[in-house]
C-alpha positions as CSV (number, residue, x, y, z in Angstrom):
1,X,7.1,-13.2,-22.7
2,X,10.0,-13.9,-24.7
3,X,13.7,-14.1,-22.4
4,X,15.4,-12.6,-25.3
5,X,13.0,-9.2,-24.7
6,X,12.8,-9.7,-21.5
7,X,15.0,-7.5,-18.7
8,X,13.6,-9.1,-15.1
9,X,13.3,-6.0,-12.3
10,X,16.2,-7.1,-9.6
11,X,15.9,-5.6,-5.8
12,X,18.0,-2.6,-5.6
13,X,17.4,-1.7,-1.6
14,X,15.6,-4.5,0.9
15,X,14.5,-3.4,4.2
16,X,12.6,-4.5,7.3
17,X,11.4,-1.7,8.1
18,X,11.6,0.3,11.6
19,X,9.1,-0.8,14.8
20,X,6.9,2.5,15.0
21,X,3.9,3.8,17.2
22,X,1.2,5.9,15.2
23,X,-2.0,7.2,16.2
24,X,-2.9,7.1,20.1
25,X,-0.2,4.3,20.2
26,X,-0.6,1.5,17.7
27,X,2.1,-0.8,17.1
28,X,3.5,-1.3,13.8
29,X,6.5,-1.5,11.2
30,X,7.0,1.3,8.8
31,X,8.2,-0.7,5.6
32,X,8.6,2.6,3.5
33,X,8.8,6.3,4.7
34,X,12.3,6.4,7.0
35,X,15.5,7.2,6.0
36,X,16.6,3.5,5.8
37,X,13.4,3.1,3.6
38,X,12.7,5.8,1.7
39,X,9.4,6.3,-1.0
40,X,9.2,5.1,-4.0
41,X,7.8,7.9,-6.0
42,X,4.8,7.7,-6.2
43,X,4.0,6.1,-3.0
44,X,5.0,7.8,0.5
45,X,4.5,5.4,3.5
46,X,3.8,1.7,3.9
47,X,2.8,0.6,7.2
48,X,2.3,-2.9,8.2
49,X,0.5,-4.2,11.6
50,X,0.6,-7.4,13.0
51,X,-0.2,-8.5,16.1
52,X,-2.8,-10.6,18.3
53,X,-2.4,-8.3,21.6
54,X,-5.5,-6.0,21.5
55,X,-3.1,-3.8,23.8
56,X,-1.0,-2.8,20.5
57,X,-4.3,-2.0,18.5
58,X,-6.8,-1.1,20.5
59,X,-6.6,2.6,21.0
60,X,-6.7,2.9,17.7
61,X,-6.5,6.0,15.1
62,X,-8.8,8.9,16.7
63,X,-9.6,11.6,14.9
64,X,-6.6,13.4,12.7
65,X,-6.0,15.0,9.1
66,X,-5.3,14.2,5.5
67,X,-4.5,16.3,2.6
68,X,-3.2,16.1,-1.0
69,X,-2.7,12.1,-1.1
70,X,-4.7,9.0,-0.8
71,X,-4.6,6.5,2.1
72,X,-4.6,2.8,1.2
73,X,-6.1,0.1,4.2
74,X,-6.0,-3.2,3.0
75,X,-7.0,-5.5,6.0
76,X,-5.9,-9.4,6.4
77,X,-7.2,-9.5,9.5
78,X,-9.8,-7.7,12.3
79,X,-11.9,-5.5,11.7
80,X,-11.6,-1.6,10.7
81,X,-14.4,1.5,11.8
82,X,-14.2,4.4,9.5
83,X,-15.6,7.8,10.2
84,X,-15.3,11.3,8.6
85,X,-16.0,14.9,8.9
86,X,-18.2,14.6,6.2
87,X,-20.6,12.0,7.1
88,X,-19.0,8.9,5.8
89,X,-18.6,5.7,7.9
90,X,-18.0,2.0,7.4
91,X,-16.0,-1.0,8.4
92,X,-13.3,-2.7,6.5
93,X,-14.2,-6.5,7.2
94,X,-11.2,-8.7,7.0
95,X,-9.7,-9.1,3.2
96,X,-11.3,-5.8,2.4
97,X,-9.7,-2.5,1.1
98,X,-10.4,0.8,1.3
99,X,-8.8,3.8,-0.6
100,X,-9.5,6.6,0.1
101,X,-8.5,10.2,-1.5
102,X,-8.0,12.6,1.0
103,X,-7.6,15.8,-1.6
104,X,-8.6,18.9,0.2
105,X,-8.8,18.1,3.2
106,X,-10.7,15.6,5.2
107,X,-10.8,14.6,9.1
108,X,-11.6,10.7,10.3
109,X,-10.8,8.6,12.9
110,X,-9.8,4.7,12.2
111,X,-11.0,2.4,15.3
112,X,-10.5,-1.0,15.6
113,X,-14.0,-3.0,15.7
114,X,-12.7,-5.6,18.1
115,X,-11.5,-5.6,21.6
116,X,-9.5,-9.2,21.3
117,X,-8.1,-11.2,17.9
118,X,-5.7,-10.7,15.8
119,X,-5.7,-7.8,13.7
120,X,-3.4,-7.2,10.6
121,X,-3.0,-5.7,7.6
122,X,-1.2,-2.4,5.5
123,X,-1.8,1.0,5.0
124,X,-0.2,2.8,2.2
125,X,-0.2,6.3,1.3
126,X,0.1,7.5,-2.4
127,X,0.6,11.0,-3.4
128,X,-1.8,12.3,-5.7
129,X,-0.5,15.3,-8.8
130,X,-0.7,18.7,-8.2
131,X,-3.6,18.8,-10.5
132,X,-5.7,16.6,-7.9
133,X,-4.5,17.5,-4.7
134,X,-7.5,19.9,-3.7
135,X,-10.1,17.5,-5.5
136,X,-13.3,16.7,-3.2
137,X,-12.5,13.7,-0.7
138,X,-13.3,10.5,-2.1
139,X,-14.1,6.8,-1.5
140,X,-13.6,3.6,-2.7
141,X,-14.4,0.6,-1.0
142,X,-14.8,-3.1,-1.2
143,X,-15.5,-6.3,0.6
144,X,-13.2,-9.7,-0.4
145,X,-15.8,-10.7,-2.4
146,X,-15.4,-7.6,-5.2
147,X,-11.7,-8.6,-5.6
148,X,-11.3,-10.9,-8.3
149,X,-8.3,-14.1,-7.6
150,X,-6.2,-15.4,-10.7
151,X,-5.2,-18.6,-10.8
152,X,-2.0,-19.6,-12.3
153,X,0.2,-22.6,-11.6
154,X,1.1,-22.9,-8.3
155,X,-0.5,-19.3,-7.2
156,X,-3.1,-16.9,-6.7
157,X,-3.2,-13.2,-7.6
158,X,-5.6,-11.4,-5.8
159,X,-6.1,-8.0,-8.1
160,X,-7.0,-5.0,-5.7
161,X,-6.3,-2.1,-8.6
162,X,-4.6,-2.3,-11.9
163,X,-4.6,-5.0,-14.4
164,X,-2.2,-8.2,-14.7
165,X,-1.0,-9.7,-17.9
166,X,-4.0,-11.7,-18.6
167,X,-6.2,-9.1,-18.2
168,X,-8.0,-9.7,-14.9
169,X,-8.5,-6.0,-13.4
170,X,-9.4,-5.1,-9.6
171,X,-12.6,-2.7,-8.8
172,X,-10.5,0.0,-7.6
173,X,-9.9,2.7,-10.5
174,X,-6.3,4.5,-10.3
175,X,-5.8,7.3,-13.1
176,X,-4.2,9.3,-11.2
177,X,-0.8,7.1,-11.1
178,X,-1.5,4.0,-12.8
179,X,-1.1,2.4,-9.6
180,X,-1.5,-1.8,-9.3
181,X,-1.6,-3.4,-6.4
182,X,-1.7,-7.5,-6.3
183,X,-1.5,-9.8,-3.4
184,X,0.1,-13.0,-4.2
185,X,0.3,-16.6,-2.7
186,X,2.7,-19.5,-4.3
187,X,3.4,-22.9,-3.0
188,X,6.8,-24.1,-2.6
189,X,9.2,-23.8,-5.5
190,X,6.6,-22.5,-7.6
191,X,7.1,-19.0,-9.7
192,X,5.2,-16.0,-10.7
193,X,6.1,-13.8,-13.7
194,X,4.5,-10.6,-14.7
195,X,5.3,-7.6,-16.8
196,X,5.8,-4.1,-15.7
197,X,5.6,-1.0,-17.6
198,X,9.5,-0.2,-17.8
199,X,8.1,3.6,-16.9
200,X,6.4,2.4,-13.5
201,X,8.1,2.2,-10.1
202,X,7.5,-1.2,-8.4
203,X,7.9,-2.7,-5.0
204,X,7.4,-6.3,-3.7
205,X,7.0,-6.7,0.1
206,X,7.1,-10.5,1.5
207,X,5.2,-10.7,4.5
208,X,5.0,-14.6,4.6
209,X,7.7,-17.1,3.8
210,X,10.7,-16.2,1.5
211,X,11.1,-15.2,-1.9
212,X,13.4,-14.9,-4.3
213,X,13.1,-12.0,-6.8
214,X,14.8,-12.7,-10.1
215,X,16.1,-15.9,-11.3
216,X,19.2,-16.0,-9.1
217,X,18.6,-14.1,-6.6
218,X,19.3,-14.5,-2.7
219,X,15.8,-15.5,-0.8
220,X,14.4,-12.5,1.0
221,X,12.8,-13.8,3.7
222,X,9.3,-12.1,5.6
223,X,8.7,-9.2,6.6
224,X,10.7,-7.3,4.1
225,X,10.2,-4.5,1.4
226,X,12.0,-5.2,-1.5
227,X,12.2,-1.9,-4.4
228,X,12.8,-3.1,-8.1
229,X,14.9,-1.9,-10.6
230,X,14.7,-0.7,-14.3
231,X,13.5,-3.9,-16.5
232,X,10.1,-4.9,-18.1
233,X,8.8,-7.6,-15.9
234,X,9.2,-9.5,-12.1
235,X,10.2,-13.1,-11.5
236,X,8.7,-14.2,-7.4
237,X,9.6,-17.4,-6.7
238,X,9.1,-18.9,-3.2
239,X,11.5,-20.6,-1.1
240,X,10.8,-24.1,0.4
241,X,7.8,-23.1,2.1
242,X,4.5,-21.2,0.8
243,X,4.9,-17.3,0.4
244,X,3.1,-14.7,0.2
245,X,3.4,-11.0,-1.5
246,X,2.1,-7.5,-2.2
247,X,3.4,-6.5,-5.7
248,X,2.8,-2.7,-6.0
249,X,3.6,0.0,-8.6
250,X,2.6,3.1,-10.3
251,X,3.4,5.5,-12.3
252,X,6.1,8.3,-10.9
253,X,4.8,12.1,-10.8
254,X,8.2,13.6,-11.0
255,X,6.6,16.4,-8.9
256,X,7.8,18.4,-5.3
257,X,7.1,16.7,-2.3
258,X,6.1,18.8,0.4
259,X,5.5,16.7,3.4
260,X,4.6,17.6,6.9
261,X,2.7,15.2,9.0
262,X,-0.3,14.2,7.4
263,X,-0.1,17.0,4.9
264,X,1.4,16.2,1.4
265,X,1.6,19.6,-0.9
266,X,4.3,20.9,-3.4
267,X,5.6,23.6,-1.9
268,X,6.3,24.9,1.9
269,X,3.7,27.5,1.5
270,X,1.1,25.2,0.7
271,X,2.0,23.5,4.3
272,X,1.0,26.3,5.7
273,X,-1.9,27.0,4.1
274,X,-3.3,23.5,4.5
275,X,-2.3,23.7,8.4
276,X,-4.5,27.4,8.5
277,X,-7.4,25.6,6.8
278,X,-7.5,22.6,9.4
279,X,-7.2,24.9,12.3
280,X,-9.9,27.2,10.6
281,X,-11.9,24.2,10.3
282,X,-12.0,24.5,6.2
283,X,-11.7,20.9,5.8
């Protein structure tokens, strides 16, 4: 990429996020999703867990609702049970993703499969258009081994969706929003440069070591959730010590967001409606 074309995406809000309890009482920090941390349109919620104590994991996501978005679990480490109201289980093995889209309606539970360890990882949710939002509930999954890894100089990309600027493209297929969603590790002092669609919305959130984003820019050290401005491309460099980063984007839908719990709809009616359906079992 030529400098004089060039316009590197600067952070415009970095947070820490807020320590939450979700679920029958699993510990976590909400990066994205509070007033301090708003979305990033089009993604609603980022949560990030991290913790060894199987008492801040173990009881787990019983069984609750989705509709009108997709939930994103991307798992560093533990183990993950999935099961639905429509048939569908699995585990998301450690370095494994799932995305799934909720659309109409669908009901699972999300148990830890171990009782001791360390379990970590992120869930994100992304909104899906008005177009999709009562689609049939889908699935995609994969185990670390369907994830392709770039290597550049001094770093690793790990492509879950999208495509970077050498053309090496993740299994998971986002139409819907364009969405990318690259993990990245660099060694001390080292950089990584990629270009952004100047139409897309993009986030970085450093969850080891310290980065700075931008060629002049202040380190942001771990954990932290960094949104990007206007430009056509991001500059990560690490610190003094290795770092590691999600770099995630998509297209904005420019649509109504109605949000209530784990309904996501355009409009206040449609709230209601989806909470009639659930409680009518229609899901």
């Amino acid at each position: 990429m030529s400098s004089s074309t060039t316009v590197s995406r600067k952070p415009v809000r970095v947070a820490s996020g807020e320590l939450a309890s979700d679920g029958a009482g699993v510990r976590l920090r909400r990066l994205m999703g509070t007033p301090h941390s708003p979305s990033i349109d089009p993604f609603l919620m980022l949560d990030y867990f991290d913790s060894p104590n199987a008492s801040d994991y173990l009881a787990g996501f019983p069984e609750h609702p989705h509709r009108g978005f997709e939930t994103v679990t991307y798992m560093l480490a533990g183990r993950m049970r999935h099961r639905d109201n429509h048939g569908h289980e699995g585990v998301i093995e450690p370095g494994g993703v799932q995305w799934m889209t909720a659309g109409r309606g669908i009901v699972h539970s999300e148990m830890p499969e171990q009782t001791e360890g360390l379990m970590r990882g992120f869930q994100l949710w992304v909104n899906l258009p008005a177009r999709l939002k009562m689609s049939a509930p889908a699935y995609q999954e994969y185990g670390p081994e369907r994830m392709p890894v770039e290597a550049r100089e001094g770093a690793t990309v790990k492509v879950i969706a999208g495509r970077t600027a050498r053309g090496t493209a993740g299994p998971i297929a986002t139409a819907a929003t364009e969405a990318f969603y690259f993990d990245i590790a660099l060694a001390p002092g080292t950089s990584f440069v990629e270009s952004i669609d100047p139409a897309h919305a993009a986030f970085v959130v450093i969850y080891e070591g310290a980065l700075r984003i931008g060629e002049h820019a202040q380190a942001i050290r771990a954990v932290a959730l960094a949104a990007l401005g206007d430009g056509d491309a991001v500059v990560l460099t690490a610190a003094d010590a290795p770092a590691r980063a999600l770099l995630i984007g998509g297209r904005p839908l420019r649509e109504p967001v109605a949000w209530y719990g784990p309904f996501v709809t355009n409009t206040e009616r449609e709230i209601v409606q989806a909470m009639d359906d659930f409680q009518a079992g229609r899901f």
